[in-house]
C-alpha positions in Angstrom: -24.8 -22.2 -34.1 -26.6 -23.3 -37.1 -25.6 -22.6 -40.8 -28.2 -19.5 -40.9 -26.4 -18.2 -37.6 -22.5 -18.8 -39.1 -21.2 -15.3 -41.3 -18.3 -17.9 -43.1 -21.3 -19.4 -44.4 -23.3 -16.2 -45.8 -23.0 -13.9 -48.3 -23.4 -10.1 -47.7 -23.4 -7.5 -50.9 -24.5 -4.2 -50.9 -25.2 -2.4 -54.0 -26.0 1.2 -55.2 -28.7 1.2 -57.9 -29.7 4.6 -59.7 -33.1 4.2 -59.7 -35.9 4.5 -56.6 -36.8 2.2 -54.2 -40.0 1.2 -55.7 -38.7 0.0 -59.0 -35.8 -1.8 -57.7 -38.3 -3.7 -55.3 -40.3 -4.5 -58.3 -37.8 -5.9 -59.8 -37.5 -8.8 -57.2 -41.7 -9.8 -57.1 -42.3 -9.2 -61.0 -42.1 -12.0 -63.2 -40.8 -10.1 -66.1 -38.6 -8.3 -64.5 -36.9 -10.9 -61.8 -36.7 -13.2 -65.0 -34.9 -10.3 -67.2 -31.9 -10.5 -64.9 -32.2 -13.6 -62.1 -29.9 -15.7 -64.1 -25.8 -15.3 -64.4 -24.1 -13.8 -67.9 -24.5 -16.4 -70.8 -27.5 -18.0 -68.9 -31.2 -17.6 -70.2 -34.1 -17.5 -68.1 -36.8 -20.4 -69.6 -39.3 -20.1 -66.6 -40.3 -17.6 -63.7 -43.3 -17.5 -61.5 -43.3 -15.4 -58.3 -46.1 -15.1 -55.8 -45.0 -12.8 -53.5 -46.6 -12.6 -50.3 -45.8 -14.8 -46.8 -46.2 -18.4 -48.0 -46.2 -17.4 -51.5 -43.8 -19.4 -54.2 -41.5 -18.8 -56.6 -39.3 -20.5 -59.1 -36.6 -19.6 -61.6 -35.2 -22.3 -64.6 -32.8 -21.2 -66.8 -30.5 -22.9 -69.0 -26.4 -22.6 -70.0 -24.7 -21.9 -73.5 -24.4 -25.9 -73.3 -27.7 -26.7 -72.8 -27.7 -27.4 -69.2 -31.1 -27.1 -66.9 -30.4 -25.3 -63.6 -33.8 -24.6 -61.4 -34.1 -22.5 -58.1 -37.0 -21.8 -56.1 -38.3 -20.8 -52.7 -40.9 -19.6 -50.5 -41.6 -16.0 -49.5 -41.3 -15.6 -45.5 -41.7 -11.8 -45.6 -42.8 -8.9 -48.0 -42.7 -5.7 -46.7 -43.3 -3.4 -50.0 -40.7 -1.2 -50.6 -38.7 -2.4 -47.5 -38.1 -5.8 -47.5 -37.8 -9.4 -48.9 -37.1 -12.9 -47.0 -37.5 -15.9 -48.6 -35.9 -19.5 -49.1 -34.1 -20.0 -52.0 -33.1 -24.3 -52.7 -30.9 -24.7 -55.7 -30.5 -27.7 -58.1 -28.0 -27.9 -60.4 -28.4 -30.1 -63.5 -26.2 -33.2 -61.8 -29.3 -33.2 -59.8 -27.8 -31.9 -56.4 -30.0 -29.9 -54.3 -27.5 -27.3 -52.6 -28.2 -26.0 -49.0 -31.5 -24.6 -48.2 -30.6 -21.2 -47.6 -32.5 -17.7 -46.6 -32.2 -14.9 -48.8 -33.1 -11.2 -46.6 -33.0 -8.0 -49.0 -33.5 -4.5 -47.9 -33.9 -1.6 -49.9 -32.7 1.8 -48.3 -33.8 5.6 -50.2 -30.8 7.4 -50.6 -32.0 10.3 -52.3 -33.0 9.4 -55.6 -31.0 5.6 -55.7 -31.7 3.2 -53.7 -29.2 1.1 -51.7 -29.9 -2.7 -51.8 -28.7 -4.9 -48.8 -28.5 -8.7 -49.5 -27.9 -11.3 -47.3 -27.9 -15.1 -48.1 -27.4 -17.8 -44.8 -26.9 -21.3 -45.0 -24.2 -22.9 -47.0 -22.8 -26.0 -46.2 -19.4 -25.3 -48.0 -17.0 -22.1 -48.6 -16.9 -23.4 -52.3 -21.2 -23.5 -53.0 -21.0 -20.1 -51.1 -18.3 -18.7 -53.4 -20.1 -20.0 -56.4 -23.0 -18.3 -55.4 -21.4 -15.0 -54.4 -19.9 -14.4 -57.9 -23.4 -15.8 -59.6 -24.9 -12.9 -57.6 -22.7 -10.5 -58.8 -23.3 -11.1 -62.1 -26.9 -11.3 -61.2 -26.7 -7.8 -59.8 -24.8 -6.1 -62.7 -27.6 -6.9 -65.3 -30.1 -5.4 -62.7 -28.2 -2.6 -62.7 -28.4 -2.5 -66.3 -31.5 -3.0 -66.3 -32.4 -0.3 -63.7 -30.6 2.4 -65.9 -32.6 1.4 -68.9 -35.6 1.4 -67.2 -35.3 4.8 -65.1 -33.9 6.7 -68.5 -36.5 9.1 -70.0 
C-alpha cells in the first residue's frame, strides 16, 4: 500500500457551497479567485499563477502576520470543467521542509442550485502534517464560502 492508497493518511471534506457548479470550479483554475481564498485566516496571498490543463502548473506564496514565506505548488493531472480537478500539490514551509508530495482530487456535484464539493488529499507521511493540513483547509474552505455568497448575491 502506498501513501496515496492509505485513508489514515488522506484527508476527505465535503462541503456545501450556495452557489453553481461553474463558479465554484472557477474558483479553483482562476488566479484571482484561487488567490482570494487559497491561503488560511491571517495569511495573505503574495503570488498565484494557475495553468490549468493536464501538465499545466500552478503555484501559491503567501505570507503569515509574522512575516513568514510559505509556497505551495503542483501540477494539474486532470481538468474536467465543471467536474473535476487532480493535481499535485508539494508544500514548503518557511524552515525550508518540503512536506509529502501529495494528490489533491476535487469534484463538484449540482445539487439544485449549490453545488456540493468533494475533496480528497492522499499522501502524508505523518497524522500530524495531515492534521495541519486538514484544519488549513478548513479555513481555506470557509473564506471560499464567503467568497461564493458575495459573489452569487445580486
Amino acid at each position: 500500500m502506498t501513501p496515496h492508497d492509505d485513508p489514515a493518511r488522506s484527508i476527505s471534506i465535503v462541503r456545501l457551497f450556495d452557489a453553481p457548479r461553474a463558479l465554484v470550479f472557477r474558483t479553483w483554475v482562476r488566479a484571482e479567485d484561487l488567490g482570494a481564498w487559497f491561503a488560511p485566516e491571517g495569511f495573505s496571498v503574495t503570488d498565484c499563477e494557475v495553468d490549468p490543463r493536464p501538465g499545466g502548473r500552478w503555484h501559491v506564496h503567501y505570507r503569515s502576520a509574522e512575516g513568514e514565506l510559505f509556497r505551495e505548488s503542483g501540477e494539474f493531472r486532470e481538468v474536467v470543467e465543471p467536474e473535476r480537478l487532480v493535481f499535485t500539490l508539494l508544500q514548503q514551509p518557511p524552515d525550508g521542509y518540503l512536506g509529502a508530495d501529495t494528490l489533491v482530487t476535487v469534484a463538484f456535484a449540482e445539487r439544485g442550485a449549490k453545488t456540493e464539493m468533494a475533496f480528497l488529499q492522499t499522501g502524508f507521511d505523518s497524522a500530524a502534517l495531515r492534521d495541519g493540513v486538514a484544519e488549513g483547509w478548513q479555513g481555506c474552505f470557509g473564506k471560499l464560502d464567503e467568497r461564493l455568497s458575495a459573489n452569487a448575491r445580486p
